[in-house]
N, C-alpha and C positions, 0 to 999 in steps of 0.2 A: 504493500500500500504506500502510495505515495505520502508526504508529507509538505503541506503549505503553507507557509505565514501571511498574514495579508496583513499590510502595513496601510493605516490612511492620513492624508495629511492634516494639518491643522492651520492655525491663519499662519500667512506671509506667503502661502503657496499659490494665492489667488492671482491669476490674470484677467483683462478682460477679452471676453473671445473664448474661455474654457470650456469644452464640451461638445460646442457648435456643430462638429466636424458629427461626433455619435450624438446626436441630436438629428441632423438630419437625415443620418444613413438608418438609425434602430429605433423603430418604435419605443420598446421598453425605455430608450434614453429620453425619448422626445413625452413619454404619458410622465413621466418622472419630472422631468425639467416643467413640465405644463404645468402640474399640480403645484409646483412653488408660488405661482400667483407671476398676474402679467408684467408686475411691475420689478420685482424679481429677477424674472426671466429676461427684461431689458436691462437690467444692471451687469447681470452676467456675462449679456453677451456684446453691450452696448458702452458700458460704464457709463460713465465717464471712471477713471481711474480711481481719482480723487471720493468720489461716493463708493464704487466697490471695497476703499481701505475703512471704510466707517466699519465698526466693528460690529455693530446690528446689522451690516449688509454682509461684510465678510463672512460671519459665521454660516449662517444658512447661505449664503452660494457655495461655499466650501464642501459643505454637506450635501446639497443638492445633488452636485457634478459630482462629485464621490459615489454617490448611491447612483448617478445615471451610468456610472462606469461600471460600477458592481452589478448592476441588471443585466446588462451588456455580457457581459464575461463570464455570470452565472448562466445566461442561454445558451451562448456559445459552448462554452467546456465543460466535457465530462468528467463531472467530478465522483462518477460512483464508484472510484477506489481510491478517493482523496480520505485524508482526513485535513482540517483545517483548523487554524487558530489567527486568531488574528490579536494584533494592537493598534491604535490609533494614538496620535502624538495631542493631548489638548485637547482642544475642539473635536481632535481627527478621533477621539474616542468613542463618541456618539456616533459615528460612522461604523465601525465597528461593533459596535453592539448593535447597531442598526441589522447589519449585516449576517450576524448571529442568532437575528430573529429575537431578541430581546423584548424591541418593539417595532410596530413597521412604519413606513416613511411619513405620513404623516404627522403621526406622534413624535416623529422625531424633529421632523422639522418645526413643529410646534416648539416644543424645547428649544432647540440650538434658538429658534428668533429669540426666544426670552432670556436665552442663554443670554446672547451677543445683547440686548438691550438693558441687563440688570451690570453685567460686564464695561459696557459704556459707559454709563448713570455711575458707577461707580470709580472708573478712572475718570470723570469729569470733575465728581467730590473730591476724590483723592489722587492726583493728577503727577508720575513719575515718569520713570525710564525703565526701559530695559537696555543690558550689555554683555554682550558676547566674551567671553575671559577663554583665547585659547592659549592653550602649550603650558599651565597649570595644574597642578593636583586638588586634587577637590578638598582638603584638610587645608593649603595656603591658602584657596579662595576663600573657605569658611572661615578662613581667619580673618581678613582682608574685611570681610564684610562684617565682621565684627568692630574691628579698627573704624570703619566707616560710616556704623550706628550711632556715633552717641552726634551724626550731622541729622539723622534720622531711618526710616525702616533703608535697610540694605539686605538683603536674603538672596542665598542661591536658590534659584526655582527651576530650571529646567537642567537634568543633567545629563547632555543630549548623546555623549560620547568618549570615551580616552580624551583629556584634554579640551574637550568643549562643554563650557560651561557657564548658563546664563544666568545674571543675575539680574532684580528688578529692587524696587525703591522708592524714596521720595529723591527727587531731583540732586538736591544737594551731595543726599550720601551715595549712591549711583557714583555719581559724577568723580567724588573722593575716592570710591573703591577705583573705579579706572584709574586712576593718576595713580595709585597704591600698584595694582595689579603692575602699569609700566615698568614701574622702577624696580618691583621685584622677579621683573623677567621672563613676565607674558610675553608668550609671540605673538600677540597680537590682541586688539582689544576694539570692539563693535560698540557705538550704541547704534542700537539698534531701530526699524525702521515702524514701530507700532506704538499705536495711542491710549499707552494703559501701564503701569506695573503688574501684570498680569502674572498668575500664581505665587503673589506675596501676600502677607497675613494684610495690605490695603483691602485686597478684594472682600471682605470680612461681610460686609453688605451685600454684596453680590452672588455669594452664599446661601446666606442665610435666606434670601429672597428668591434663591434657585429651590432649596428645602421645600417652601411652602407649595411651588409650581410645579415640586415633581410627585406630589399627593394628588393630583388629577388623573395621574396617568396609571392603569396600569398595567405592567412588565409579564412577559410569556417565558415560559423555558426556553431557552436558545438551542440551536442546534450542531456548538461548538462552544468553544470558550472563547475569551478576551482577556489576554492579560493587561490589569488594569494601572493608570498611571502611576496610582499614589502608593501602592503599594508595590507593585512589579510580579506582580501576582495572578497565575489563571483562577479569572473569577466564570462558575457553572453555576452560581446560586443567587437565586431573581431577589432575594431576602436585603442581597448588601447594595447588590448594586446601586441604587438610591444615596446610599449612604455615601458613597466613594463617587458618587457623581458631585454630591455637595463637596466632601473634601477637596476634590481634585481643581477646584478654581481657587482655594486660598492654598493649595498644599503644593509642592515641585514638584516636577515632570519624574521620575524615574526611568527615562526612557533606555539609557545605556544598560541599566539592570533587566527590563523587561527584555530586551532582546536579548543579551546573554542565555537569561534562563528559559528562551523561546529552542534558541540552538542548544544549550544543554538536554532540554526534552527530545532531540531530535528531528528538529525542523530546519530542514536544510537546502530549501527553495522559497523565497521572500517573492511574494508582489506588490507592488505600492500602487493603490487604486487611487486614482484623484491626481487632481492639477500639478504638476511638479515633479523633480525628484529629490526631492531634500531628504526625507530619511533612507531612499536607497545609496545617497552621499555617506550618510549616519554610519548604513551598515557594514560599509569600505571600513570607515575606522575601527567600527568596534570588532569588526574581524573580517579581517582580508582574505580567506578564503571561500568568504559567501557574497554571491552574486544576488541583488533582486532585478526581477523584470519591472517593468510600468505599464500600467494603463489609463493613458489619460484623453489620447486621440486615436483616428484609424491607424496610424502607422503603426504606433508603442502596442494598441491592442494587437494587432498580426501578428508583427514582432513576438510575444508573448506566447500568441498562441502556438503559433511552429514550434518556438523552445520546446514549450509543455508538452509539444505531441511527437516530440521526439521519440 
C-alpha cells in the first residue's frame, strides 16, 4: 500500500489568478470555487492584489482553491490502495481537515471567513510584525525573544524548518529581536510580508471568538488523520479537534515536528495541494531525501499525476 502526505498551504501563498486554469477545465473545481460567493470568486481571480492580502479575503480564497484542487485530484486518482494523512500549515489546517472529511466545504469555508475576520479585528486592536530568523537554533531565538520582551510580546510562532524560524510581536520588540538575531549571527532575517502578529499570545481575542463560532458547527469522523499544528500530532478524534483549532491561532506552528513525525510513520511521498510551493520548499530542508509533488494548476496536477502512476 502506498503511502501519502498531503501538505496544504496557508496565507502568503495567495496569488491573484489561482485556480482559474482547474476552474475552467473541472467541474468539481468550478461547483467548489462557485459556492465561495461571486464576490469571492472575483477577488480570487480578479484581485486586485492589495484586497486579496486582506486577511478576511486571504483566508477563505486560500481555502477555496485548496479544496478546488483536492476535488480535482481526488477524481482523478486512484487512491484504493493509498493510505493518506495529511497536515496543513495555519490556515492550510482547515484545508486538511477539510479534506479528511472532518467537515465538508461549506462548513469550512464558513469558518476560515470568520477565521480571517476575528484574525483581522484582532491585528487591527493589536497591531505587530512578523520575522523570519534563518540559520538559528531554536533555544538562541527563544532566547532572543526573551531579551526583546520587556520592549513588549516577542514569541517564536511558527517553527517552519532546521533553521527557519518565525517570530511575531508588538512592533517594537519584533523589531529588537531582529537587530539581536543580526548581531548574533543569523543568516538572514525577514520581516515579513503580513498584516497581523499572527500565532502570538496578541491573537488572544481572536481565539476566544473562534471558540464560540466553532459551537455551531458540527465535526464527522474523518477518513484519515491530520497531524495537527499545535501539537504535531495525528489527531482521528472529532472530540479535540475544536479545541486545537482554538489553540492553534494564539499557539506556534509546529510545522518542522509535524513532518518529521509524518516521515517517521512512514510516509514517504508529500503532495502540497493549493497555490504555491512553500512547504514542498519546507520539506527540502527538513529532509532532503523526500521529494513532494504540487497541485495547484493543469501543468503541477499532470505532473503529479504520471509520478503517482508510475
Amino acid at each position: 500500500m502506498s503511502k501519502i502526505a498531503l501538505m496544504f498551504p496557508g496565507q502568503g501563498a495567495q496569488t491573484v489568478g489561482m485556480g482559474k486554469d482547474l476552474y475552467d477545465k473541472y467541474p468539481k473545481a468550478k461547483k467548489i470555487i462557485d459556492l465561495s460567493g461571486g464576490m469571492l470568486k472575483k477577488i480570487i481571480f480578479e484581485g486586485p492584489e492589495e484586497t486579496l492580502k486582506l486577511t478576511k479575503y486571504t483566508q477563505p480564497a486560500i481555502f477555496t482553491v485548496s479544496m478546488a484542487a483536492f476535488a480535482v485530484f481526488k477524481e482523478l486518482f486512484d487512491s484504493s490502495d493509498v493510505e493518506f494523512v495529511a497536515a496543513g500549515h495555519s490556515l492550510g489546517e482547515y484545508s486538511a481537515l477539510c479534506a479528511a472529511g472532518f467537515f465538508d466545504f461549506e462548513d469550512g469555508l464558513s469558518m476560515v471567513k470568520a477565521r480571517g475576520e476575528f484574525i483581522q479585528k484582532s491585528s487591527e486592536e493589536n497591531p505587530g510584525l512578523m520575522a523570519a530568523i534563518l540559520g538559528m537554533e531554536k533555544s538562541i531565538v527563544e532566547g532572543i525573544c526573551e531579551q526583546a520582551s520587556n520592549l513588549g510580546v516577542c514569541e517564536a510562532v511558527n517553527f517552519n524548518s532546521p533553521g527557519q524560524i518565525v517570530i511575531a510581536g508588538t512592533t517594537a520588540a519584533v523589531s529588537k529581536a531582529v537587530e539581536l538575531a543580526a548581531v548574533a549571527g543569523a543568516t538572514k532575517t525577514v520581516i515579513l510580508n503580513v498584516l497581523g502578529p499572527f500565532h502570538s499570545s496578541l491573537m488572544i481575542s481572536a481565539s476566544g471568538n473562534m471558540a464560540k463560532e466553532l459551537e455551531k458547527y458540527k465535526f464527522s469522523i474523518p477518513t484519515f488523520g491530520v497531524y495537527t499544528n499545535c501539537d504535531a500530532s495525528l489527531t482521528t478524534d472529532v472530540s479535540v479537534v475544536k479545541e486545537k483549532l482554538v489553540k492553534q491561532i494564539k499557539s506556534s506552528v509546529k510545522w518542522d515536528e509535524s513532518i518529521q513525525n509524518i516521515i517517521t510513520s512512514g510516509f514517504n511521498k508529500f503532495i502540497e495541494i493549493g497555490p504555491g510551493r512553500v512547504l514542498s520548499g519546507l520539506l527540502r530542508r527538513i529532509d532532503r531525501t523526500k521529494r513532494a509533488f504540487n497541485i495547484e494548476d493543469l501543468m503541477s496536477l499532470q505532473k503529479t499525476l504520471e509520478e503517482l502512476n508510475k
